[in-house]
N, C-alpha and C positions, 0 to 999 in steps of 0.2 A: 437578355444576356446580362450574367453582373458582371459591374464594372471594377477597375482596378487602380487606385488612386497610386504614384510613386511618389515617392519624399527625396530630394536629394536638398543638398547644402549647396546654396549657389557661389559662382564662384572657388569652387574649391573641387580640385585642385587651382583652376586658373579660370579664369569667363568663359573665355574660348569652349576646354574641356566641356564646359555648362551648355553651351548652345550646340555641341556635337552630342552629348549624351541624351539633351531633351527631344533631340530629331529622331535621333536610333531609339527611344524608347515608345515616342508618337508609334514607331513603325512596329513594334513591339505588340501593339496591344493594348499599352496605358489611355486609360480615359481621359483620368484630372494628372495634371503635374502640381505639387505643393513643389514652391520654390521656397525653401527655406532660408531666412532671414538670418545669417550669423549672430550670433548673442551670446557677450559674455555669462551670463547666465542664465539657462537654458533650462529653467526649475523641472518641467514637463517631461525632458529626455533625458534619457540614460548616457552611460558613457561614451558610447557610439557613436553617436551623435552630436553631443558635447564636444567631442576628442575634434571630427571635424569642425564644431563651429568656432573650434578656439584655433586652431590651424587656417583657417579661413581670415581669421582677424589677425591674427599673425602676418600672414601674406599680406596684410596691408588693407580690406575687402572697407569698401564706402558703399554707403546707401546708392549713391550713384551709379556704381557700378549695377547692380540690380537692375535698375533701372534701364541702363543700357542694353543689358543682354536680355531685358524680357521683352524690346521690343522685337528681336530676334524671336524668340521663343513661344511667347504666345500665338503667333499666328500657324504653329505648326502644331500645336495642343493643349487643349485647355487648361488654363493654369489659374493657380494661386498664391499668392503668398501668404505663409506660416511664419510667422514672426511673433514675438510677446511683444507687447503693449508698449513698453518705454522706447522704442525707435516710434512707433506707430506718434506718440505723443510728441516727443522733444524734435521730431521734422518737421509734426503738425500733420494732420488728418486729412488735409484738405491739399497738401502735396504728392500725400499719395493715392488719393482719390486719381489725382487729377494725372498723374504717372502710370497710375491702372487703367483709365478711362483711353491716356494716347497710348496703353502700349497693347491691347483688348484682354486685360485679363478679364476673370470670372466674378474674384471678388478676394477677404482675407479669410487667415487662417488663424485666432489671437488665442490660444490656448489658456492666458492667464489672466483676459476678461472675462469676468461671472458673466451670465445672462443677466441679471440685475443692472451691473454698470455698462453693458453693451449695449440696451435698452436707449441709453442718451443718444450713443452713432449711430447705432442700427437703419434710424429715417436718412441721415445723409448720405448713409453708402448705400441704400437701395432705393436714392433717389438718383445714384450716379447709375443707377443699371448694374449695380455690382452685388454680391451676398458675401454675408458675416457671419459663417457658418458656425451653426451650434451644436455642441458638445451636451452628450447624456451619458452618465456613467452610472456602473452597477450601485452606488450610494444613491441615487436619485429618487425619490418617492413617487408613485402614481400623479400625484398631484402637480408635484413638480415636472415631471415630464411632460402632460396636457400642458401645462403652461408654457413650457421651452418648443414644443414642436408644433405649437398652433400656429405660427407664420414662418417656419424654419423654411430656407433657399436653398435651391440647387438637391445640396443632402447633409445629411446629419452623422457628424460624429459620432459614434459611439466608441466610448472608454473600455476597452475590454477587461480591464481590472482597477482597482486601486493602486497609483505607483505610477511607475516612471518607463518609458518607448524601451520597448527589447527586453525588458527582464522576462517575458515567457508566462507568465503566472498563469491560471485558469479558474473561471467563476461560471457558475452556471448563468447565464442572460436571460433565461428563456422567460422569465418572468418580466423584462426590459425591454425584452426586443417586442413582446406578444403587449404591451402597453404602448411602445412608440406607436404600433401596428395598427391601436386603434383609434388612434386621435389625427393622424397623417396620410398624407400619400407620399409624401416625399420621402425620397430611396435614403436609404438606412446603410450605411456604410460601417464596417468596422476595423479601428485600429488598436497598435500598441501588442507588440507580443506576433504577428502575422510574418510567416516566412514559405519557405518553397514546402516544411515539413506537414503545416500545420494550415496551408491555407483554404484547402480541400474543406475542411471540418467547420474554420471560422466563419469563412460564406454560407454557411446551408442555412440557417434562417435569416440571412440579410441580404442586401442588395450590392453589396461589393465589399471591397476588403482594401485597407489603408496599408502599405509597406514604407518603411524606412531605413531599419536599423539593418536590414537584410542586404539595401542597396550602396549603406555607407560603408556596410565592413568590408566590401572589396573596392570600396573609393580610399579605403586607407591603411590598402596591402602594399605596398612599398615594392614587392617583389613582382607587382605588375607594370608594362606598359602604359599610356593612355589609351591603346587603341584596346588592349585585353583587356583595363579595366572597361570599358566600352561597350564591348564584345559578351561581357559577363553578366555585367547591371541587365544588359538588354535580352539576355536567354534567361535569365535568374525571372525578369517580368512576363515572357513569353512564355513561361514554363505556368508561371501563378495562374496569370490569364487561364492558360487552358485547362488546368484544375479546376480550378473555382465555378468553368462551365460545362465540368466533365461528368 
């Protein structure tokens, strides 16, 4: 069966919201939860995304909190956190190792680590029992990919274009995905650009499909409830789910 990774912005609208929509979307269908790290600069995501992580920090949002509500969270679906690198560093690595280790996550999600400078962490977070999952995108060369997917964890990123979460774009893979294909076992996911229209097409030669900017646009419809936005995220990932295995 492929799997179906969700992306939300934690904390945001409030903690709370966070730990009611990770339980409704476990029940949904959702494989991995990526818990999304607020950050002012969020190089990787489009404005979707962006829009809540700057609203998230607005509200006031501390690493701590994060940390609070995943111990809630993780034990009702496997999760991760997606954050870029400057929180990961200026907490220290060995805080949030040790934050993920008490609260059971999977492992991180660092978008704006190369695999060259992830290489340094890489041994100390898969010595906590955690993965530092790595990213292959359509620029990637044969060579470079054997190289990135020879000890890849859990699963593997894949960049469905060049560019930024939600713009939609479309590249042929098929030469990336039939390369990951032959140097791994481990499941091959793909993000960036995946919604309710298009997710049918993006699983059919991989092993599950990354959503994000599909599940923030109605975390920041203003004309919704908490319980409709809730309601929404969670049919919007029930819907994917059953495409993507249809």
């Amino acid at each position: 069966m492929k799997k179906l990774v969700a992306y939300i912005t934690a904390t945001y609208p409030d903690a709370n919201f966070t730990i009611d929509l990770s339980a409704k979307l476990a029940e949904s269908g959702v494989d991995f939860l990526e818990l999304g790290i607020p950050f002012s600069d969020p190089v990787a995501d489009g404005p979707v995304i962006e829009a809540a992580n700057l609203k998230a920090l607005q509200n006031g949002f501390k690493l701590d909190n994060l940390f609070q509500i995943s111990k809630e969270i993780a034990p009702t679906v496997d999760t991760l956190w997606m954050g870029y690198f400057n929180p990961f560093y200026h907490k220290g690595l060995d805080t949030f190792i040790n934050e993920a280790t008490t609260s059971g996550l999977k492992g991180f999600i660092i978008p704006d680590l190369p695999y060259e400078e992830a290489a340094a962490y890489k041994p100390q977070i898969e010595a906590a029992n955690l993965s530092l999952i790595d990213f292959i995108a359509p620029t990637d060369s044969p060579e470079r990919i054997k190289q990135i997917v020879s000890d890849a964890k859990l699963f593997i990123y894949m960049v469905a274009y060049a560019g930024i979460t939600g713009s939609g774009k479309s590249e042929d893979l098929s030469p990336v995905i039939q390369s990951v294909k032959e140097h791994t076992d481990t499941p091959l996911f793909i993000g960036f650009g995946v919604n309710e229209t298009n997710a049918k097409e993006k699983a059919k030669d991989v092993d599950g499909v990354i959503v994000g900017s599909e599940f923030i646009k109605v975390l920041l419809d203003d004309t919704l409830n908490y319980s409709q936005k809730i309601e929404r995220v969670a049919q919007k990932a029930k819907n994917i789910k059953e495409q993507i295995n249809s």
